[in-house]
LUMKEPA-946464 format. One record per residue (C-alpha): residue in one letter; x, y, z. Coordinates in steps of 0.02 Angstrom, whole numbers, plus 50000, padded with zeros to 5 digits. Example, Ala and Ser with C-alpha at 12.3 -4.5 7.8 and 13.67 -1.06 7.14 Angstrom:
residues 2
A506154977550390/S506844994750357/
This chain:
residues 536
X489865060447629/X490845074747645/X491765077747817/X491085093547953/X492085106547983/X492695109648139/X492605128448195/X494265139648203/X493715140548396/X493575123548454/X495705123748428/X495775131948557/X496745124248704/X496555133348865/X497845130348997/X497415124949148/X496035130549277/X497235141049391/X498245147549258/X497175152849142/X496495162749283/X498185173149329/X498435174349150/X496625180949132/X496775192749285/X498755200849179/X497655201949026/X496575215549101/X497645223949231/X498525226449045/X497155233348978/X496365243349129/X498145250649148/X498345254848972/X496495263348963/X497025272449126/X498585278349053/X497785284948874/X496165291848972/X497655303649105/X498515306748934/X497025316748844/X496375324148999/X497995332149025/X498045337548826/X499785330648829/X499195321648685/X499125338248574/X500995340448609/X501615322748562/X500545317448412/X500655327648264/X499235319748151/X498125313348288/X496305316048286/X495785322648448/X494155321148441/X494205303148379/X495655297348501/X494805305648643/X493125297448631/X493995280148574/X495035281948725/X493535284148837/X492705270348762/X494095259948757/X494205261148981/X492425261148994/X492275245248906/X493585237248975/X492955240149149/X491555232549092/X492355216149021/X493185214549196/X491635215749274/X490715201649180/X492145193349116/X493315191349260/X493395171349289/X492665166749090/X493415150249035/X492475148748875/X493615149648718/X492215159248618/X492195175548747/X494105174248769/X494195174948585/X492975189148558/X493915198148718/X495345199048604/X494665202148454/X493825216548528/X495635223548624/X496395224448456/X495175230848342/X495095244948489/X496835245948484/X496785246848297/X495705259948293/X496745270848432/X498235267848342/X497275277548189/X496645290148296/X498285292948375/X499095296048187/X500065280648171/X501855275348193/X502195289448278/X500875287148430/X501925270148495/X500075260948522/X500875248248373/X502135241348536/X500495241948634/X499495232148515/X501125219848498/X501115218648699/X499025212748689/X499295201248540/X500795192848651/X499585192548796/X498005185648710/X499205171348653/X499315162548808/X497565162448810/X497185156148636/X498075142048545/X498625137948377/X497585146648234/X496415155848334/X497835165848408/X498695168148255/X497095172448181/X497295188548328/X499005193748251/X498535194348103/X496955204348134/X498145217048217/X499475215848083/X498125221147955/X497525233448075/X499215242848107/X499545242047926/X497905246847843/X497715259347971/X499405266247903/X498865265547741/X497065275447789/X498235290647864/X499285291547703/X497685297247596/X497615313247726/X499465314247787/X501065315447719/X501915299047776/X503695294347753/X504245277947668/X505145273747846/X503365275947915/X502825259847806/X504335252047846/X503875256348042/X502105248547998/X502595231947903/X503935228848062/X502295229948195/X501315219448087/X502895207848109/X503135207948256/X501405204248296/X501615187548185/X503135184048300/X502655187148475/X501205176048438/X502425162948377/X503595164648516/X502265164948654/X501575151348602/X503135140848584/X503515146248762/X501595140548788/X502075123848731/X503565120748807/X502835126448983/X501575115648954/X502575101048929/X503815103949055/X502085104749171/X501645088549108/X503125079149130/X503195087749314/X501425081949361/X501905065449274/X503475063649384/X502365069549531/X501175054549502/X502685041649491/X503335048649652/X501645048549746/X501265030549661/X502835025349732/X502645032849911/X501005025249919/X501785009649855/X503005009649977/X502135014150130/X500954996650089/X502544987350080/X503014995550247/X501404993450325/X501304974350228/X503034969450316/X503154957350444/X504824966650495/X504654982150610/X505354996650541/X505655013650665/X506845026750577/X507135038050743/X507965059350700/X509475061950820/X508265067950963/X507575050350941/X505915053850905/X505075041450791/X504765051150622/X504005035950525/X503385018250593/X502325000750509/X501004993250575/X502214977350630/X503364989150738/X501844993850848/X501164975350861/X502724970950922/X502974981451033/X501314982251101/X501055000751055/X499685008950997/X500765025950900/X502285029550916/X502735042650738/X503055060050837/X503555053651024/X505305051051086/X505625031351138/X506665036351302/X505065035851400/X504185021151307/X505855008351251/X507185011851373/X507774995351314/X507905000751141/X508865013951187/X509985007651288/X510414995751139/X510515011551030/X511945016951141/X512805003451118/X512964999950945/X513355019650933/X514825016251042/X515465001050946/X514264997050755/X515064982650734/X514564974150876/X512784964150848/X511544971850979/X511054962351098/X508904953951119/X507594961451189/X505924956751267/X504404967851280/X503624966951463/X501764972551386/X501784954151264/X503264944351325/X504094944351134/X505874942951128/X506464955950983/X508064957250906/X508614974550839/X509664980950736/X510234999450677/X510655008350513/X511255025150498/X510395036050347/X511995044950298/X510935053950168/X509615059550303/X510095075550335/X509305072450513/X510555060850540/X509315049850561/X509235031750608/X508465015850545/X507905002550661/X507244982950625/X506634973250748/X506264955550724/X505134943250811/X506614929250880/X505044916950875/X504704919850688/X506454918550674/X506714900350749/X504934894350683/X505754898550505/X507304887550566/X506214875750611/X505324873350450/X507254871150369/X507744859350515/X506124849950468/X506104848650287/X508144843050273/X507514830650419/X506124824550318/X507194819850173/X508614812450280/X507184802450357/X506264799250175/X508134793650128/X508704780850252/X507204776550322/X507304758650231/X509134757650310/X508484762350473/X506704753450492/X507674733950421/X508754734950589/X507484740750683/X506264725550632/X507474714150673/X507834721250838/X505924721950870/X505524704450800/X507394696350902/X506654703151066/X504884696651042/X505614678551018/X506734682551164/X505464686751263/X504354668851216/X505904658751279/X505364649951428/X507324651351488/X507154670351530/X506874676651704/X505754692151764/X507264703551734/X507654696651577/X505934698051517/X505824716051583/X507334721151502/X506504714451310/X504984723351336/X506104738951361/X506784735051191/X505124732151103/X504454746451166/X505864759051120/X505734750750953/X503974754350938/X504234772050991/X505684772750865/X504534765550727/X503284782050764/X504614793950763/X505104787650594/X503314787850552/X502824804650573/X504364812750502/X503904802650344/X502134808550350/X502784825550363/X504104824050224/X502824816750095/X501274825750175/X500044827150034/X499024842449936/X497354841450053/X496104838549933/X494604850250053/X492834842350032/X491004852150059/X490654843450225/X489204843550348/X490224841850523/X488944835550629/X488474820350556/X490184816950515/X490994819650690/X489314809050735/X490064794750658/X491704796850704/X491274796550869/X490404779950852/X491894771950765/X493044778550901/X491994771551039/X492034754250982/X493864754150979/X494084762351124/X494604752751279/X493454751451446/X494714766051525/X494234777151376/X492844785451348/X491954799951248/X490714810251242/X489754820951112/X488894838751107/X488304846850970/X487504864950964/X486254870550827/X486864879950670/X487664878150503/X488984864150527/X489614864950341/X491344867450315/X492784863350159/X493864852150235/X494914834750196/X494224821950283/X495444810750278/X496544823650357/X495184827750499/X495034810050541/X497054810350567/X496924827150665/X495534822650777/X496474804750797/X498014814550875/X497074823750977/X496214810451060/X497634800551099/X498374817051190/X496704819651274/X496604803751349/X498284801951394/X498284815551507/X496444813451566/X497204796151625/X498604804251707/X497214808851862/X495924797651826/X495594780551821/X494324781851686/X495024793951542/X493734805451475/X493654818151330/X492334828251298/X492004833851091/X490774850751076/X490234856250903/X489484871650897/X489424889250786/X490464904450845/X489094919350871/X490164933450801/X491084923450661/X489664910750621/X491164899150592/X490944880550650/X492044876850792/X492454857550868/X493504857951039/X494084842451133/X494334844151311/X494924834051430/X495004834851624/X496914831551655/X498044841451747/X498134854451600/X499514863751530/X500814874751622/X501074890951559/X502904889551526/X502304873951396/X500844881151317/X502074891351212/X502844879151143/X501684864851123/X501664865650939/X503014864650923/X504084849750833/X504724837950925/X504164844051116/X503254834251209/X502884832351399/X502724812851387/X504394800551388/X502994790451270/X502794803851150/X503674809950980/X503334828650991/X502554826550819/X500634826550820/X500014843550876/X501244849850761/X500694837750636/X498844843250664/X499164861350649/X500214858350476/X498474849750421/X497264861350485/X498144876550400/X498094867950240/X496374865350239/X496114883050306/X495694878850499/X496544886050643/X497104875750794/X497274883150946/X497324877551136/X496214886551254/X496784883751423/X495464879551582/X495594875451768/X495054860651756/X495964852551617/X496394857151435/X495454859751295/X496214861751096/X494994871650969/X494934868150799/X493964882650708/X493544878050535/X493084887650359/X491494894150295/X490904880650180/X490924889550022/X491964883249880/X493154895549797/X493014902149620/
């Protein structure tokens, strides 16, 4: 089978929309002005004075036509984009041309640089052979038309020289204006290919800058913010700053502008931002490039900061702990075990006695320290479980109660919803275990009878399950509730500062959030769980 031809005028390669269109709108100002010029030229029978071996007649009709026509072309051809009418558009210029420059007597008329000028034109409208195809239309043109006029004139041989130069030139301007074509085209490319890079990479960097934990403010000298993230205005309570001056809004930030303009070497000093109560540390870096003289500014979140040190302080204590905790736990046994036989010697007076159950029970609290650090040194993967939470927390409560003392008690609510969650339940029964123990401890602390209170129920806007314990102790003070999970804090001279901390490590890796909710009448710790879908 024998392959199709594709037509001469499907090469052709049209530039783009907009400049195709100025090119379109030269092409016949070129012409109009050139019909113009010929149509003034006859009228004022200058022509009869400058070309010997025209044919008035002939030249004054064709130039007629040739304005008349083109007026029309611009009329119903002014915004064409189809390579078939821009090619006949052409085609007809020069064959008009051609035919003026016979009428006109040749050489000697100057329409051959006229017809070069169109051909040149034309070129940047049609690509490859099509517009080559143009030239050489006009090349034959100028030089058949010289040869017509040399069967009725005299014509010299530099006359046929004259002729086989236009038709030469033709070949070349189309040559040259289409290199230039080319090489526009790819310099155009390779701009709008840079372009894309650089917007792809301002796009790219305003969602890192937006993405960053980090606030970032770049300030101009008038210290008006030019360029803000998302962080910067979260931590500083803002809703926009980009475009206002910070005098009015930070004059703490300014005033630790000041100084580290004074002195840059000197680190500035914390601040904390009345509308949240964050403490922030900044710090400034001059854009010598910026020819703004603009500056940079970072402010970071001092409780991110020391919640990262934490985590270190945690992890190198966990394998300390994980280390020597065979060295430490030996001694500690035998203290423990010495002081219980102490303490069953009849010898041993009240004080005595006293004084070994202050040594077991230090021990004890020793042990639990060492414990939990373990636990959260060799904390393992949670392995999260489709689970139904009410009849699970049913059961738990049931267990609990009948290990519970007669001071402790519990009780159960449970709302009506969709209870399914993903969750380790191994790790729940730990978490709710902590909890407990903290609720009852400080319901005891006003009550003779220690109570805690366990509500299951389904969040109306999140339709997320949700299990709080409450208690009805004396609560939490503000100044602790910041910093009750963290390690190692506690309220209680009992206590290892561990759990809560301990339960929030496990409820973030099954996907839960604990929180504490603070009431009047006690305190209350919400742990809101995950939709129970499994992921892909």
């Amino acid at each position: 089978m024998s392959k199709a031809r594709v037509p001469v005028i499907a090469e052709t390669s049209s530039p783009d929309s907009k400049q195709a269109q100025r090119l379109l709108r030269l092409y016949h100002l070129y012409r109009l002005s050139i019909g113009i010029t010929l149509v003034l030229l006859i009228s004022s029978n200058m022509d009869n004075q400058l070309l010997t071996f025209a044919n008035d007649n002939l030249l004054r009709n064709g130039s007629w036509l040739y304005l008349v026509l083109n007026i029309l072309l611009v009329v119903f051809l002014e915004n064409t984009r189809r390579p078939t009418q821009l090619f006949s558009l052409a085609l007809a210029d020069v064959l008009l041309l051609c035919a003026l420059f016979y009428a006109a007597g040749g050489v000697a008329s100057a329409i051959g640089n006229l017809l070069i000028v169109s051909v040149a034109i034309s070129n940047t409208l049609l690509r490859r052979r099509i517009g080559l195809l143009i030239a050489a239309i006009g090349a034959l043109g100028i030089v058949g038309s010289s040869l017509l006029l040399s069967f009725t004139h005299p014509i010299s041989p530099n006359d046929y020289l004259q002729s086989g130069t236009l038709g030469a030139l033709c070949f070349a301007a189309a040559l040259l204006v289409q290199g230039l074509i080319r090489r526009m085209e790819v310099s155009e490319n390779l701009a709008e290919q840079r372009a894309s890079e650089v917007v792809g990479l301002e796009a790219l960097n305003a969602l890192i800058l937006q993405r960053m934990r980090t606030g970032i403010l770049v300030l101009d000298d008038q210290r008006r913010v030019q360029l803000t993230n998302q962080s910067a205005m979260t931590l500083l309570g803002l809703d926009n700053l980009e475009g206002q001056l910070i005098d009015d809004y930070l004059p703490t930030l300014v005033e630790r502008l000041h100084l580290w303009l004074n002195n840059p070497t000197l680190r500035p000093q914390t601040m904390k931002v009345a509308s949240n109560g964050l403490e922030l540390q900044p710090s400034f870096i001059a854009l010598d490039q910026s020819p703004h003289h603009q500056t940079l500014i970072f402010l970071e979140d001092l409780a991110q900061i020391a919640q990262q040190a934490q985590q270190l302080k945690l992890a190198a204590l966990g394998r300390l702990t994980a280390g020597i905790a065979h060295e430490i736990r030996n001694p500690l046994g035998a203290i423990s075990h010495a002081a219980q036989l102490l303490q069953e010697s009849e010898e041993l007076n009240g004080a005595d006695r006293r004084l070994t159950q202050i040594i077991q029970d230090h021990s004890q609290r020793m042990n639990r320290v060492i414990e939990n650090v373990l636990q959260l040194s060799r904390r393992q993967q949670s392995v999260p479980q489709r689970l139904d939470l009410k009849p699970w927390v049913e059961q738990f409560v049931t267990e609990t109660r009948e290990r519970a003392t007669e001071r402790q008690q519990i009780q159960l609510r449970i709302g009506s919803g969709d209870f399914k969650t993903l969750m380790d339940p191994n790790q729940l029964t730990q978490i709710l275990d902590n909890l407990l123990r903290n609720a009852w401890r400080h319901s005891a602390l006003t009550h003779d009878i220690a109570q805690v209170w366990l509500e299951l129920f389904v969040a109306p806007d999140s339709q997320l399950p949700i299990l709080e314990i409450l208690d009805n102790g004396p609560g939490v003070t503000p100044d602790h509730q910041g910093h009750l999970f963290e390690p190692f804090f506690t309220t209680s001279t009992q206590g290892t500062g561990l759990g809560l901390y301990l339960s929030r490590e496990l409820c973030e890796s099954n996907q839960a959030r604990l929180d504490f909710k603070p009431r009047q009448d006690g305190g209350c710790f919400r742990i809101t769980f995950a939709h129970g879908r499994k992921q892909s």
